[in-house]
PDB file as gemmi writes it, atoms N, CA and C in Angstrom:
CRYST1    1.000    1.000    1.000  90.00  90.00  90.00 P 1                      
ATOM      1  N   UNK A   1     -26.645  70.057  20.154  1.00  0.00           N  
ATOM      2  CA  UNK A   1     -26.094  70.086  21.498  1.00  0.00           C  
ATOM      3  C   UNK A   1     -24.769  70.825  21.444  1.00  0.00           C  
ATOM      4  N   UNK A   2     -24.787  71.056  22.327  1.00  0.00           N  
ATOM      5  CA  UNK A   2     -23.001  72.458  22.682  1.00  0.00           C  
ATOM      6  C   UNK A   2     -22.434  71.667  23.583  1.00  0.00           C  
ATOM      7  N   UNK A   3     -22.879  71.073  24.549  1.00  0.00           N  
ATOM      8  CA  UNK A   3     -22.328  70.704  25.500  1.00  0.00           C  
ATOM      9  C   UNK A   3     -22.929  69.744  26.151  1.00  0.00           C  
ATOM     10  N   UNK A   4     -21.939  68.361  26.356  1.00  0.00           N  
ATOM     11  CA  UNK A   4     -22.813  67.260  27.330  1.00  0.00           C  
ATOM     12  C   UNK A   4     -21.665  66.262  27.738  1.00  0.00           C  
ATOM     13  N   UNK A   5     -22.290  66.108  29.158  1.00  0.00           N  
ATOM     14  CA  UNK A   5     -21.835  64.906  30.294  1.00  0.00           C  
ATOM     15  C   UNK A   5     -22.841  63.905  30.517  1.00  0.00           C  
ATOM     16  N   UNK A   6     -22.252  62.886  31.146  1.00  0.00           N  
ATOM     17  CA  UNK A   6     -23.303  62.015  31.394  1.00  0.00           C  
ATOM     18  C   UNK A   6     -22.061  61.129  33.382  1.00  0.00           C  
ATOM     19  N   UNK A   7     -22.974  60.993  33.947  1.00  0.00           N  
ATOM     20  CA  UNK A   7     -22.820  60.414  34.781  1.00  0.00           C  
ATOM     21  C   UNK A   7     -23.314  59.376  35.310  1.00  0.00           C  
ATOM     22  N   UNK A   8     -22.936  58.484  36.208  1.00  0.00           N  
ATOM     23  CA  UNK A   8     -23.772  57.097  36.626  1.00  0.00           C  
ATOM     24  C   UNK A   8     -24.511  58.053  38.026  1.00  0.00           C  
ATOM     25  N   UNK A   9     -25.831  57.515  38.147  1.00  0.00           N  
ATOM     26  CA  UNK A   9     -26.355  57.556  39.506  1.00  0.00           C  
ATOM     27  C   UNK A   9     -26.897  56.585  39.522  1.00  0.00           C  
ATOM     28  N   UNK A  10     -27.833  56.848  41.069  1.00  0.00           N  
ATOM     29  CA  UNK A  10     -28.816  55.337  41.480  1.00  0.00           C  
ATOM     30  C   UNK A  10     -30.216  55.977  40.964  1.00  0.00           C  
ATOM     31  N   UNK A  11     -30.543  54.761  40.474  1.00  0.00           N  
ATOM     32  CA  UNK A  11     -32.297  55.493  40.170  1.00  0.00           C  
ATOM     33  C   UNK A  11     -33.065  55.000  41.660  1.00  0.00           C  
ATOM     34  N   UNK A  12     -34.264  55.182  41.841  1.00  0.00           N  
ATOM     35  CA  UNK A  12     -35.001  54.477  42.756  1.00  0.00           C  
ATOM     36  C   UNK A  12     -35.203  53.328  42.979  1.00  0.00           C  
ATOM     37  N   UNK A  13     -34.762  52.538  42.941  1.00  0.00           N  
ATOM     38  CA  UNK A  13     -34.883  51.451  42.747  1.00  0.00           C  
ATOM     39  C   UNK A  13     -33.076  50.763  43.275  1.00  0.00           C  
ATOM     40  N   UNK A  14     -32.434  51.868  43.135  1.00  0.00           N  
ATOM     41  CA  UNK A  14     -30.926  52.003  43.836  1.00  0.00           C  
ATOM     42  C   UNK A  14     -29.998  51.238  42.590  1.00  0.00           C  
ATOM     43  N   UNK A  15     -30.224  50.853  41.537  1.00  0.00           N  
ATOM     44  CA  UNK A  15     -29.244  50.134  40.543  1.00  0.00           C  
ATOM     45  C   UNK A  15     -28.917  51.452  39.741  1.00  0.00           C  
ATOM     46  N   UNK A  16     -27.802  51.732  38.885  1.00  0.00           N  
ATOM     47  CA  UNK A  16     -27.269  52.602  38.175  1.00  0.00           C  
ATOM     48  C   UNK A  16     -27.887  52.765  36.899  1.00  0.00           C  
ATOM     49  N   UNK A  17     -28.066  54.010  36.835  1.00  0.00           N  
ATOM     50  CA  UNK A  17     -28.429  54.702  35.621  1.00  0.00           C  
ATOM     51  C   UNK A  17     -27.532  55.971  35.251  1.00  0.00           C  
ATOM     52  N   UNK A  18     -27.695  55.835  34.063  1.00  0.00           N  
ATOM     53  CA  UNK A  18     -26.972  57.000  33.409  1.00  0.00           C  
ATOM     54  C   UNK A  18     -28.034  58.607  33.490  1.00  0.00           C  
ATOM     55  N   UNK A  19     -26.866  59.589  33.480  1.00  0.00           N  
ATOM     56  CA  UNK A  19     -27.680  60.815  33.766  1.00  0.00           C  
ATOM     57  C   UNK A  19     -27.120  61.998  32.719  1.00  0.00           C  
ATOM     58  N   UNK A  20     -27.423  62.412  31.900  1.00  0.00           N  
ATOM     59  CA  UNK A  20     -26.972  63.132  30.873  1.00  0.00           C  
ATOM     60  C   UNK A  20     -27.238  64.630  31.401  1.00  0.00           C  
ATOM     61  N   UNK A  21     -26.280  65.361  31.174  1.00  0.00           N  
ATOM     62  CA  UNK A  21     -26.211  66.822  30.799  1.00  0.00           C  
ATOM     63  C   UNK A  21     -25.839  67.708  30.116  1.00  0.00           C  
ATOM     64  N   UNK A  22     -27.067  68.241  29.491  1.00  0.00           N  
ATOM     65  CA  UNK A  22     -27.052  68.899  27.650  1.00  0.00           C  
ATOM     66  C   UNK A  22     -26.641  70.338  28.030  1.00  0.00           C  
ATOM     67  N   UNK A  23     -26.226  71.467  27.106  1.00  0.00           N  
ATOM     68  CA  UNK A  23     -26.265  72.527  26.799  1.00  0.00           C  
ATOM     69  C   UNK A  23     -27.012  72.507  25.164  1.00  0.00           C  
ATOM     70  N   UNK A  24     -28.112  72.543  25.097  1.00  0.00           N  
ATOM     71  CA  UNK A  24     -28.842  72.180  24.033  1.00  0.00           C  
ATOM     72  C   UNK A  24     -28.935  73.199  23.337  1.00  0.00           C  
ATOM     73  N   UNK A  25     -28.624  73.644  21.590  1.00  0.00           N  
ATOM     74  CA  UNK A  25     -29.241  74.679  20.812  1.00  0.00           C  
ATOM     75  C   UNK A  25     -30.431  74.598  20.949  1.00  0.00           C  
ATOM     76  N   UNK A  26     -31.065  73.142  20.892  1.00  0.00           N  
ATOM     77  CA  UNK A  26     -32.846  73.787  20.765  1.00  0.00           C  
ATOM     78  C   UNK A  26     -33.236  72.763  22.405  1.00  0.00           C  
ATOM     79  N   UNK A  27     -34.210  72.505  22.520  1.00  0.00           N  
ATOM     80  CA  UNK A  27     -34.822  71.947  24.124  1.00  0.00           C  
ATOM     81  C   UNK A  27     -35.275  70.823  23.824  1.00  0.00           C  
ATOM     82  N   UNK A  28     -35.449  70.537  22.915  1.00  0.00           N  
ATOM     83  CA  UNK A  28     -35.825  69.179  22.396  1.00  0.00           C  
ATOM     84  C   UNK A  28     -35.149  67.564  22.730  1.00  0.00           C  
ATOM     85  N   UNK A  29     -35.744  67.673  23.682  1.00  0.00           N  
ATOM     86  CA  UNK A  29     -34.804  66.325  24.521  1.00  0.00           C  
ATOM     87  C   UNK A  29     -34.908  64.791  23.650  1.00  0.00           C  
ATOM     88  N   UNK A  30     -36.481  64.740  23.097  1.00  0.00           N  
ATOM     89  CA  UNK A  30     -36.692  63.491  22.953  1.00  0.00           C  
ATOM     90  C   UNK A  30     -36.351  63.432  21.525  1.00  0.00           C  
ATOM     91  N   UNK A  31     -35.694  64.600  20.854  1.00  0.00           N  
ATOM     92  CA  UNK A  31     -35.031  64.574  19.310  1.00  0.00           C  
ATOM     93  C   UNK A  31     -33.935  63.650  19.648  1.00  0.00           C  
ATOM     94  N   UNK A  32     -33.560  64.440  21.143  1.00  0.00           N  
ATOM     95  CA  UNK A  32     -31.788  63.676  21.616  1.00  0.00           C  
ATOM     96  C   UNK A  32     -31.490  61.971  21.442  1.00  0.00           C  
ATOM     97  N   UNK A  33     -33.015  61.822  22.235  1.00  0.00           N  
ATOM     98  CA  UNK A  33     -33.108  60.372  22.290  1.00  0.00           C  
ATOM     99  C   UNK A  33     -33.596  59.303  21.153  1.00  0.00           C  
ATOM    100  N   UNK A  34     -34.263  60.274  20.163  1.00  0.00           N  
ATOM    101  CA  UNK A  34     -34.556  59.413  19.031  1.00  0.00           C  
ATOM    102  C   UNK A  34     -33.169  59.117  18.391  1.00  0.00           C  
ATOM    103  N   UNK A  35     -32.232  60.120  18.090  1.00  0.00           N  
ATOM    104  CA  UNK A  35     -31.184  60.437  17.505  1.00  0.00           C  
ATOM    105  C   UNK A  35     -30.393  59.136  18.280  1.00  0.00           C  
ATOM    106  N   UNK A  36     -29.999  59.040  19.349  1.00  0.00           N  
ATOM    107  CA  UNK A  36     -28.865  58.169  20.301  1.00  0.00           C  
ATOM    108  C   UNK A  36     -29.345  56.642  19.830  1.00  0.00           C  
ATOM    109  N   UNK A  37     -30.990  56.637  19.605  1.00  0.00           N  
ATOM    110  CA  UNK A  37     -31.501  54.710  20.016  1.00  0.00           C  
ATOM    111  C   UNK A  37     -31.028  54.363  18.132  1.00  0.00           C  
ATOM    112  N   UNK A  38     -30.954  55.584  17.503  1.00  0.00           N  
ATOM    113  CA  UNK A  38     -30.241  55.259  16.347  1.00  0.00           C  
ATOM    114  C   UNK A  38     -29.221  54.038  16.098  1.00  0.00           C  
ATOM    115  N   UNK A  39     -27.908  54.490  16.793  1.00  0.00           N  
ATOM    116  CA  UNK A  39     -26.851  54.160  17.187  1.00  0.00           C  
ATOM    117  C   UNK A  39     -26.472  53.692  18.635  1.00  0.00           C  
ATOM    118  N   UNK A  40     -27.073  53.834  19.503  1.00  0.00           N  
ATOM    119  CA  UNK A  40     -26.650  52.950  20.849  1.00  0.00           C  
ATOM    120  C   UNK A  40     -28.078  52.207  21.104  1.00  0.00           C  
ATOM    121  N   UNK A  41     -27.319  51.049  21.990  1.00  0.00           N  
ATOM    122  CA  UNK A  41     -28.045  49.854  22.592  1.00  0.00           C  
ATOM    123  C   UNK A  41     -28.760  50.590  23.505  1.00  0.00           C  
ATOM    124  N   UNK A  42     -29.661  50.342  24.001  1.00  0.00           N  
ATOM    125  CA  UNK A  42     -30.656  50.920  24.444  1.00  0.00           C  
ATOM    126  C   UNK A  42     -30.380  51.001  26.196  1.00  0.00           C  
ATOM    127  N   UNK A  43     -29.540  49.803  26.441  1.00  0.00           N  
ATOM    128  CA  UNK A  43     -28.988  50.235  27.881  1.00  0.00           C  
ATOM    129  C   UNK A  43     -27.690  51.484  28.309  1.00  0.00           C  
ATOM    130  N   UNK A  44     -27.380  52.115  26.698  1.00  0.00           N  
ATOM    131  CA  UNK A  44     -26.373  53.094  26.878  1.00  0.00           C  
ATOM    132  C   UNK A  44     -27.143  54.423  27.275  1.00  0.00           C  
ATOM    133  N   UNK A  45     -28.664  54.641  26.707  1.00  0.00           N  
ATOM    134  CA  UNK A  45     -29.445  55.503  26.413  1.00  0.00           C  
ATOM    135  C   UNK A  45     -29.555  56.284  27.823  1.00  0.00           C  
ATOM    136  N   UNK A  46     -29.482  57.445  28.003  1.00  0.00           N  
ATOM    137  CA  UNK A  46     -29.423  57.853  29.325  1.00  0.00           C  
ATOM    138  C   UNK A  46     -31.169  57.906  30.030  1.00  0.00           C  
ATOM    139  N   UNK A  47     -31.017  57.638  31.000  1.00  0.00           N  
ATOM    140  CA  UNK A  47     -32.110  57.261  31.883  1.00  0.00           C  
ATOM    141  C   UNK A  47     -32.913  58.634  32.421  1.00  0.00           C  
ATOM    142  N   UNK A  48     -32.173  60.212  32.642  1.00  0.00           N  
ATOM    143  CA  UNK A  48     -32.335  60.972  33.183  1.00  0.00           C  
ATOM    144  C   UNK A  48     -31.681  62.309  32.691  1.00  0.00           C  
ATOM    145  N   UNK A  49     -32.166  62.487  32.162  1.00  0.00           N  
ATOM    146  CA  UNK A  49     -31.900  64.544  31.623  1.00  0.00           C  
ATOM    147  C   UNK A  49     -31.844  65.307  32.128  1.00  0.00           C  
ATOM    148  N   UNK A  50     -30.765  66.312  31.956  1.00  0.00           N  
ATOM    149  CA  UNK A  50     -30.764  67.668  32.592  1.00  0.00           C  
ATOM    150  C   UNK A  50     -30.610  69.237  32.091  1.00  0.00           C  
ATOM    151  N   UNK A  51     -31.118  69.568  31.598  1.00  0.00           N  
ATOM    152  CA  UNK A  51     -30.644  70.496  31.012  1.00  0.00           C  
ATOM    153  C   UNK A  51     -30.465  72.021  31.451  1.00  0.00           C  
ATOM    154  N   UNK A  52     -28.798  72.494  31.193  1.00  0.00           N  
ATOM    155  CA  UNK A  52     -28.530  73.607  31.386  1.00  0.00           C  
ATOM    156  C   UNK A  52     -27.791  74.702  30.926  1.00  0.00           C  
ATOM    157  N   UNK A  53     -27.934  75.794  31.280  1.00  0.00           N  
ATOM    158  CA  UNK A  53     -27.562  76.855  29.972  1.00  0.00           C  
ATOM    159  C   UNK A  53     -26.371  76.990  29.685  1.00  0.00           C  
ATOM    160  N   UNK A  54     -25.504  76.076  30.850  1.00  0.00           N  
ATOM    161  CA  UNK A  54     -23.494  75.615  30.576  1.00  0.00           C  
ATOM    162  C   UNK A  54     -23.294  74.788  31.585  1.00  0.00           C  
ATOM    163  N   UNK A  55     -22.468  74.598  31.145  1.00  0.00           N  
ATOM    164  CA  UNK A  55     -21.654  73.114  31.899  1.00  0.00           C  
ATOM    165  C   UNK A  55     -20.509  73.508  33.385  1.00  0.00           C  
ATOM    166  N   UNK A  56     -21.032  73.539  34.424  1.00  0.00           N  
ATOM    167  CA  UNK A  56     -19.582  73.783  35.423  1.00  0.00           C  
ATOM    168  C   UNK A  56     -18.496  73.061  34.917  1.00  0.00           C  
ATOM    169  N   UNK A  57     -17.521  74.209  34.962  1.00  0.00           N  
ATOM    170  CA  UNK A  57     -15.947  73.862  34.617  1.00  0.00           C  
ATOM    171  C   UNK A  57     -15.025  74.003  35.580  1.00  0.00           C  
ATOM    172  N   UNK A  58     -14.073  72.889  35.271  1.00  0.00           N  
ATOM    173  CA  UNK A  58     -13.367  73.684  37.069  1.00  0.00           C  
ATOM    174  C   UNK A  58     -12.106  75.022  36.520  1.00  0.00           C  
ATOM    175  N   UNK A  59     -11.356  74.942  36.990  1.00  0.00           N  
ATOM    176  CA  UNK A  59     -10.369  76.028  36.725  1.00  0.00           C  
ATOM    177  C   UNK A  59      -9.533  75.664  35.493  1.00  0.00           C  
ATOM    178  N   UNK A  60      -9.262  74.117  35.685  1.00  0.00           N  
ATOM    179  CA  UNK A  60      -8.465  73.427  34.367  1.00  0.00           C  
ATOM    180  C   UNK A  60      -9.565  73.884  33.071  1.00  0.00           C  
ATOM    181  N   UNK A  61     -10.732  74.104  33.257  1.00  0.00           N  
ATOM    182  CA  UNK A  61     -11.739  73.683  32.227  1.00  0.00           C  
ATOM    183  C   UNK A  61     -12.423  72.286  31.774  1.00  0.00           C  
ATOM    184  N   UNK A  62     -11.971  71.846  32.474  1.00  0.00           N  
ATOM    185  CA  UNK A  62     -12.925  70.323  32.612  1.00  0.00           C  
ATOM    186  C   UNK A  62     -14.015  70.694  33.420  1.00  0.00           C  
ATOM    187  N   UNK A  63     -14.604  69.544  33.113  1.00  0.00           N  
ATOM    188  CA  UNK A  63     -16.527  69.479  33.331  1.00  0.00           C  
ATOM    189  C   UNK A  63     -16.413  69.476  35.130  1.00  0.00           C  
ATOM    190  N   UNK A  64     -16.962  70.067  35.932  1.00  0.00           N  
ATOM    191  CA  UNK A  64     -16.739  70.325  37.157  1.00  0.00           C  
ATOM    192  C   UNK A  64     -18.101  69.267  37.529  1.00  0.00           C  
ATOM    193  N   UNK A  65     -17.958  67.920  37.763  1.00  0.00           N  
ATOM    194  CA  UNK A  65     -18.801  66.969  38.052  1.00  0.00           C  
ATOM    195  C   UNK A  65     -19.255  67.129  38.998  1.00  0.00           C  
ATOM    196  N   UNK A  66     -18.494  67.586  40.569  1.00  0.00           N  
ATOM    197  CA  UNK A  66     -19.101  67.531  41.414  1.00  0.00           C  
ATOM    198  C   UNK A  66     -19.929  68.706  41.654  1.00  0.00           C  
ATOM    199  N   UNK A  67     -20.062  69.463  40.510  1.00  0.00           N  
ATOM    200  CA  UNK A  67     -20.919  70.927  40.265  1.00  0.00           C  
ATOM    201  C   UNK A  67     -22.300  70.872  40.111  1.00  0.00           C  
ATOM    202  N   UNK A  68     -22.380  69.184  39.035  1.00  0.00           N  
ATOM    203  CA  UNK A  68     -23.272  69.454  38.424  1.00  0.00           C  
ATOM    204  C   UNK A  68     -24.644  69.275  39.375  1.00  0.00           C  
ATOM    205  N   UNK A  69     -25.765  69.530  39.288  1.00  0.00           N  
ATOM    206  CA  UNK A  69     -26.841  69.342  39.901  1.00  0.00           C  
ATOM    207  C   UNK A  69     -27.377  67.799  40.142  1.00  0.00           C  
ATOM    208  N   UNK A  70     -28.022  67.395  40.992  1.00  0.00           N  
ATOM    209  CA  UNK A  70     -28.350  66.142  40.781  1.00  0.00           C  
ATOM    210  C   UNK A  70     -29.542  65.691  40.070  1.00  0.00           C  
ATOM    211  N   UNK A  71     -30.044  65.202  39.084  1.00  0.00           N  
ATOM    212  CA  UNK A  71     -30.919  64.658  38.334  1.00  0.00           C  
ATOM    213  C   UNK A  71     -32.317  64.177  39.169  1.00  0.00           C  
ATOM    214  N   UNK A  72     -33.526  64.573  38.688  1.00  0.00           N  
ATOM    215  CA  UNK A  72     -34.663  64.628  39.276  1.00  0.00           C  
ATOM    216  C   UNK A  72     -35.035  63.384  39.117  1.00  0.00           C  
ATOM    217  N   UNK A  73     -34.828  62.016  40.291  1.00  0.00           N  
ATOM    218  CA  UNK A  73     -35.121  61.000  40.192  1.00  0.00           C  
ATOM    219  C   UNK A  73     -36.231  60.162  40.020  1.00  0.00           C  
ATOM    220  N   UNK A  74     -37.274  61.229  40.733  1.00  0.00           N  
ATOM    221  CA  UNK A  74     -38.582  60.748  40.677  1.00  0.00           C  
ATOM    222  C   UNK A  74     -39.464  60.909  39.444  1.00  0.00           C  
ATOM    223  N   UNK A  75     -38.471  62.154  38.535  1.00  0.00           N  
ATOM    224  CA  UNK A  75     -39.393  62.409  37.280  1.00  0.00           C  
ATOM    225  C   UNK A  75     -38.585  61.295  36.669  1.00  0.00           C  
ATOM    226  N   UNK A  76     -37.589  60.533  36.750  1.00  0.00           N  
ATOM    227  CA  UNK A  76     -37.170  59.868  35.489  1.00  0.00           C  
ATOM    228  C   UNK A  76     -37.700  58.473  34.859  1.00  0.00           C  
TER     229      UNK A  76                                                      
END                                                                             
């Protein structure tokens, strides 16, 4: 990974889930997630993936959150 955020949203169901966003060397999402249940509790594990080819930054260079796209709820 090069680059990643994670944010809270509502899943369907309207309770909070986490929403991750990769800049991934390879596309391999569920490497991501084998790798994380390693080391985190399984309610840290993000609920919803996104992946993209960079991260919005704002002018400071911080992660431009309200940039990022919103996470495809129904696939998650």
């Amino acid at each position: 990974v090069q680059d990643a955020a994670v944010t809270a949203v509502k899943d369907k169901g309207g309770n909070t889930a986490i929403a991750a966003y990769v800049t991934p060397e390879t596309a391999d999402i569920e490497a991501l997630k084998s790798a994380l249940k390693e080391t985190l509790p399984d309610y840290m594990i993000p609920a919803f993936w996104v992946t993209l080819n960079e991260l919005p930054v704002t002018a400071n260079g911080k992660v431009d959150r309200k940039s990022l796209p919103e996470p495809d709820i129904e696939a998650g």
